[in-house]
Steps between C-alpha positions, in 0.01 A plus 500: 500500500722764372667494170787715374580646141586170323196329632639280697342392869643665785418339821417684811615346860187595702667554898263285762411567790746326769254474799237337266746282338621391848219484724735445850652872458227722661513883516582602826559862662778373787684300233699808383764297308239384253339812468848708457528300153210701386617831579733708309848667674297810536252290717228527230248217441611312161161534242316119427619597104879473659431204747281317288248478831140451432267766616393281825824480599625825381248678740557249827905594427418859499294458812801301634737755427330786628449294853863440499579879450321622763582286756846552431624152326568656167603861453312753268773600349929459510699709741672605144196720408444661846882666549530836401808427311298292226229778450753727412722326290 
């Protein structure tokens, strides 16, 4: 537990992992809906510290993700960052 100046107890919400919490949601790379909520706007994978995943799950989302990418269900990154415009400005 972590305590503060005036000794008093500061409790810490611990985040838990959602697909071992509810074992009927299962990681899967053609569901890209589900694994959209784990990427950022940029298209980067959010870090287990962020999404409170275990690391089971952290590395089958990963896996996921990266499936998904490169068979074209979720993009690598926005068309934002790829325009010549943005890289300028």
């Amino acid at each position: 537990m972590a305590f503060n100046d005036k000794t008093k107890r500061v409790f810490i919400k611990h985040k838990i992992c959602r697909f071992c919490a509810d074992s009927s949601l299962k990681i899967d790379y053609k569901d890209s809906k589900n694994l959209a909520a784990f990427t950022t706007e940029r298209g980067k994978i959010i870090p287990r510290r962020i999404s409170g995943n275990c690391a089971k799950h952290q590395r089958m989302l990963a896996v996921a993700i990266k499936r998904a990418r490169n068979i074209g269900l979720l993009p690598f990154t926005t068309a934002k960052i790829k325009t010549k415009e943005y890289r300028e400005a």
